[in-house]
C-alpha positions as CSV (number, residue, x, y, z in Angstrom):
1,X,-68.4,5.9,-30.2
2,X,-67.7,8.5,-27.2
3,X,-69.8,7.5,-24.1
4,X,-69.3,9.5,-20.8
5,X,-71.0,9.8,-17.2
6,X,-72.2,13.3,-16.2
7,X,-73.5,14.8,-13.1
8,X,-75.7,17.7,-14.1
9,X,-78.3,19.5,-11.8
10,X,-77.7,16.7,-8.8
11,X,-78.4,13.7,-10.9
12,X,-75.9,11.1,-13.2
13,X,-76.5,10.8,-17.2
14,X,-74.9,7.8,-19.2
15,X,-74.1,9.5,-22.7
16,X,-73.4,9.4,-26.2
17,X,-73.3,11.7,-28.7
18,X,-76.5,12.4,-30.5
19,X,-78.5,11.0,-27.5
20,X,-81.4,13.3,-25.9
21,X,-81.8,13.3,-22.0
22,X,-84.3,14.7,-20.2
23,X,-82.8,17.1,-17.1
24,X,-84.3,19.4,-14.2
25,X,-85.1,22.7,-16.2
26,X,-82.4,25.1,-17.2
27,X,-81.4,29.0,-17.7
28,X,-80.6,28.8,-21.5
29,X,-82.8,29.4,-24.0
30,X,-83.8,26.8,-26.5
31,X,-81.1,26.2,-29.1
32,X,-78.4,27.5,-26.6
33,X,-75.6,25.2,-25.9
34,X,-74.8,23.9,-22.3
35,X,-71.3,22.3,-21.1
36,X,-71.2,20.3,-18.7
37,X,-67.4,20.1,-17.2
38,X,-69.0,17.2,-14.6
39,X,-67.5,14.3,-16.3
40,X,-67.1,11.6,-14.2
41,X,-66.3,9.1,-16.6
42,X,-65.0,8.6,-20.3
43,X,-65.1,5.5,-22.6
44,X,-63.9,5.9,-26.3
45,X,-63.1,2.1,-27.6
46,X,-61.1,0.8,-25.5
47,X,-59.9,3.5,-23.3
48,X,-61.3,4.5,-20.0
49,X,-60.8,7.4,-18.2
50,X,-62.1,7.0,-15.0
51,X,-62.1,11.3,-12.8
52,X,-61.0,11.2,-9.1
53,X,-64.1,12.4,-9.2
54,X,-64.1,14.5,-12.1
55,X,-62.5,13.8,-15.7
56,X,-59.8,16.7,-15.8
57,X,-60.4,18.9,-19.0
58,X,-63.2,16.9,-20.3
59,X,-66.8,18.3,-20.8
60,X,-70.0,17.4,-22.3
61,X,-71.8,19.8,-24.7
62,X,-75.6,19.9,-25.3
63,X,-77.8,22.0,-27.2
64,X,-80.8,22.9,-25.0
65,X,-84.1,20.8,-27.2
66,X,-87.1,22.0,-25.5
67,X,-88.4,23.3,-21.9
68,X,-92.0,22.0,-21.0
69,X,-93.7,20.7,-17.8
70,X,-94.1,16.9,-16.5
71,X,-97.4,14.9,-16.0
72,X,-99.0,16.0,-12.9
73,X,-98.3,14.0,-10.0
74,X,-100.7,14.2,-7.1
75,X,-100.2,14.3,-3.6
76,X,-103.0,13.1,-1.4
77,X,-103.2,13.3,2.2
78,X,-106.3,12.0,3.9
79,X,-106.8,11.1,7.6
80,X,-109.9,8.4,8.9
81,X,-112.5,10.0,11.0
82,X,-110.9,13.0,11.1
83,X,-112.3,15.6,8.1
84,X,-108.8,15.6,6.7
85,X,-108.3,15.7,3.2
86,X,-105.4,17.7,1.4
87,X,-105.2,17.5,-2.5
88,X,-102.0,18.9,-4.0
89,X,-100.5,18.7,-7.4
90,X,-97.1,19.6,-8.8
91,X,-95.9,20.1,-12.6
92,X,-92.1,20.1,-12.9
93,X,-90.4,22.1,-15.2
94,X,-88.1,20.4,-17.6
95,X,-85.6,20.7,-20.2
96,X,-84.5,18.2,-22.8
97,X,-80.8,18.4,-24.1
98,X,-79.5,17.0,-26.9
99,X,-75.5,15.6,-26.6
100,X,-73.9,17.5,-29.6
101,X,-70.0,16.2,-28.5
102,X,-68.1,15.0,-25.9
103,X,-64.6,16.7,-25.7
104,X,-61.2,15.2,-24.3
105,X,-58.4,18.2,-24.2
């Protein structure tokens, strides 16, 4: 079985076919496809292809899954004495993918 290395969106992926990941949101739609030419690494059996520092004519493509928002994390700033108290949340916005193939050319 195909396993690869990816950087997508700033962050590194380990791989395989048929696996889902969960990424920083994207522009597709769902059920769009995404390729990701960012291979960094290849290993099908016993061969390794390691990119200096991308795989040359390799990609990754994923069918976009679902875009929803994270659990909120909050931020909470509060200083002794001092009447300080800030309260912030954030949701991010993420996609999940789905690896349909990994493709050597």
């Amino acid at each position: 079985m195909k396993e690869a290395v990816i950087e997508f969106k700033g962050f590194q992926y380990k791989v395989r076919e048929n696996d889902l990941i969960t990424t920083q949101k994207v522009e597709n739609d769902a059920g769009e496809l995404v390729e990701i030419g960012n291979v960094l690494l290849v290993h099908d059996g016993d061969k390794v292809l390691v990119g200096t520092p991308y795989v040359p004519k390799a990609k990754v493509v994923a069918r976009v899954v679902k875009h929803y928002k994270a659990d909120k994390v909050i931020a909470f700033r509060f200083v002794n004495k001092e009447n300080v108290r800030k309260k912030r949340g954030h949701r991010q916005e993420l996609s999940e993918l789905k690896i349909e193939k990994i493709v050597l050319e």
